[in-house]
N, C-alpha and C positions, 0 to 999 in steps of 0.2 A: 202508621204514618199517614196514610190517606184518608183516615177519619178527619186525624189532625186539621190535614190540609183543608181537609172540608168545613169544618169546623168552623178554621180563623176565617177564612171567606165568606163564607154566610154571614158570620158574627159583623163583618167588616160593612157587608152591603146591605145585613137588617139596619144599621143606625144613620142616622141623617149625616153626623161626621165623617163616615166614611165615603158616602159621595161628595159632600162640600169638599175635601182631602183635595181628590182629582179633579172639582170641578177648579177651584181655586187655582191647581197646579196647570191646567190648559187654560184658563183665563189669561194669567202672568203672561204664559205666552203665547197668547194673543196678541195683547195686547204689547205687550215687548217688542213680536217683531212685525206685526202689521199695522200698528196704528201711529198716526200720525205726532201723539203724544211723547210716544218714545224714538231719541235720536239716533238709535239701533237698528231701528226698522230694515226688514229686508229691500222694501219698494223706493228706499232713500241711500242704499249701498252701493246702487249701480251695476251690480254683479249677481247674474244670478247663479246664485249657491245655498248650501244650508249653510257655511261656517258661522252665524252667527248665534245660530240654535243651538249649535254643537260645541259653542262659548258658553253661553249662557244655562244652559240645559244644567253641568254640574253645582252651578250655582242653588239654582231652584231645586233640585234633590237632596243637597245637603240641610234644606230643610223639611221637603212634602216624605222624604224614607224615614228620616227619626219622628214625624208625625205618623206614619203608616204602623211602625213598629212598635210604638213608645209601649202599647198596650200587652206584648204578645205574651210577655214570662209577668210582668208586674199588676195585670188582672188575675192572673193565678193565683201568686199570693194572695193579694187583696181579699179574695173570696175565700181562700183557702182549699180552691181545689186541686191546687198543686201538688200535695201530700197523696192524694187518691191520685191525681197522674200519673207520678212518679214509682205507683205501685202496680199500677197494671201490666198485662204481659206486651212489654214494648220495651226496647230497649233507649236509651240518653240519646244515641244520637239518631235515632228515628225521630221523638219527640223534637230533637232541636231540627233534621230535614222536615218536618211535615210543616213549622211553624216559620224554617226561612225560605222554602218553597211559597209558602201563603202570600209570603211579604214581599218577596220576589216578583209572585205572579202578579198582584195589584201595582206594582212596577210597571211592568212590560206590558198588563193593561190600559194605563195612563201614556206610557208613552205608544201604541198604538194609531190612534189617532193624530198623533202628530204627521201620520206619513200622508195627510191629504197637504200637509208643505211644500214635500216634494211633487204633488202631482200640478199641484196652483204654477210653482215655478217653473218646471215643465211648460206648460202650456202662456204666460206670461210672459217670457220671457223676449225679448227680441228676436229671434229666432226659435221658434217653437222645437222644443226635445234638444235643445243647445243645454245638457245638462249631464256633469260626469254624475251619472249612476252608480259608475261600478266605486267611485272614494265614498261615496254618501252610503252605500251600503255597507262599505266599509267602517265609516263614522259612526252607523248603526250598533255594528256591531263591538266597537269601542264604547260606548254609551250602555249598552247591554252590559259589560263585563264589568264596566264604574259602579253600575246601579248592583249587580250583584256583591261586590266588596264590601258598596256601602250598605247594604239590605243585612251581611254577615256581623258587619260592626253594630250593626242598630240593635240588631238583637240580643247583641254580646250583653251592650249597654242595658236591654231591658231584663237582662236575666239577673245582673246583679246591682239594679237600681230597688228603693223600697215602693216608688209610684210612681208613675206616668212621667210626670213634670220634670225630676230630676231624669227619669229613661231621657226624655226628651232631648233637655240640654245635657247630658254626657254623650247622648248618640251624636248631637252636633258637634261639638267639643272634640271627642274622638274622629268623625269625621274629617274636620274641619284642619287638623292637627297633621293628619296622616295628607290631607290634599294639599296646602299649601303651607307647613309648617316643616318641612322639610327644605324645600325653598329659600324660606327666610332663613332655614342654619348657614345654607351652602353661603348664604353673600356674608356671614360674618368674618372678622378680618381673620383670626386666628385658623378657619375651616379652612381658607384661600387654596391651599394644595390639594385637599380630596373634595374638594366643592360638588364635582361632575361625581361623584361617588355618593355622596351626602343628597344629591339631587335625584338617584339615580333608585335611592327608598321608598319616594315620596311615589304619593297616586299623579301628581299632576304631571310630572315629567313622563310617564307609560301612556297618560289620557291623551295628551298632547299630541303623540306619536298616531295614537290609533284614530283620532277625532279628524284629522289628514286622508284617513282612508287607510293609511297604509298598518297594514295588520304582521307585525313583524310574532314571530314565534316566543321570543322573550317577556315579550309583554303580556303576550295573551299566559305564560308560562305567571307570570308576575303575580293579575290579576287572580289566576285559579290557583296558586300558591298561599296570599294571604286571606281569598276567602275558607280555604280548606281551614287557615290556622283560626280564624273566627268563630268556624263553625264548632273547632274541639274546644277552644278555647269553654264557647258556650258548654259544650258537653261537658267538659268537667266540671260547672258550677252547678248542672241537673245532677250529675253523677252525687256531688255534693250534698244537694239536697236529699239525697236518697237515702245516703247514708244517718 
């Protein structure tokens, strides 16, 4: 499994794509929330906080993680050393931890850097250190648990996509479906009685909870529930493939 993991990271940071990947995804917000071009900007909200990053932030992953991942099961094929993978002494759901650890960690390396936000804010602020720490690392840590969900799904998507492009657009698709596609059932007329239940499926309704700060047990119960079911999911298309 830690070959693995070694593996897809190197493979990730020998190619020009995979840093343009991250530089591109801190560029956006950049420029989203400090430049004068965008009407989102932190320095034009009045308030110093992160909630605008922790708006925005699921947006920008529901596409830089299906570009992160799109590669991870769909270059195996392609090359055909899937077959030789799938034969060595390792077992399915190693191969799938080593390769959503990979996608994972170039996750939480992208978002890393974001935390000179909070220090700018901090110090900017009208009152210097006038800044709830303790929600914003709580927001952290909801943003952490989104990106792993979404990191389980992407890869789902790459194991039983045939290339890259469709991995792609199904990991967004799937993403995009599971974050506000639940949402959209709850307000149809016929849902009206279990709406709060129908909303209660979806990612955005747990992200929402956690992006506040407030880290209730459910959600975090939520989150490591349907990345667990991602991760077997994927293991039985390897299992699959094995046989």
């Amino acid at each position: 499994m830690i070959a693995i993991f070694k593996k897809e990271i190197s493979v990730f940071f020998s190619t020009l794509i995979g840093h343009l990947i991250i530089g591109v995804f801190l560029l956006l917000n950049g420029v989203l929330l400090w430049s004068d071009f965008s009407k989102i900007n932190i320095l034009d909200s009045g308030y110093a906080d992160m909630d605008i990053f922790f708006e925005i932030a699921p947006l920008l992953f529901l596409l830089f993680i299906p570009a992160v991942s799109m590669r991870v099961f769909t270059e195996e094929y392609a090359n055909g050393t899937m077959e030789t993978l799938v034969t060595k002494p390792i077992t399915s759901l190693q191969i799938v931890l080593g390769k959503f650890l990979s996608v994972f960690s170039l996750v939480l390396f992208a978002i890393i850097p974001t935390l000179i936000y909070v220090i700018s804010i901090y110090y900017i602020g009208e009152n210097i250190g006038n800044l709830d720490l303790a929600g914003i690392l709580g927001s952290y840590f909801g943003l952490i648990f989104l990106c792993a969900l979404f990191s389980s799904v992407s890869i789902y998507a790459s194991s039983i996509a045939n290339n890259q492009i469709i991995s792609f657009v199904l990991a967004i698709l799937l993403n995009t479906l599971f974050y506000f596609g639940f949402d959209v059932l709850s307000e149809l007329f016929f849902f009206q009685n279990i709406d709060l239940i129908i909303q209660q499926i979806g990612i955005s309704f747990h992200y929402e909870m956690m992006s506040k700060g407030l880290l209730k047990f459910s959600d975090i119960i939520y989150f490591l529930s349907f990345t667990f079911l991602f991760i077997k999911l994927t293991e039985l298309v390897v299992i699959e493939k094995k046989a």
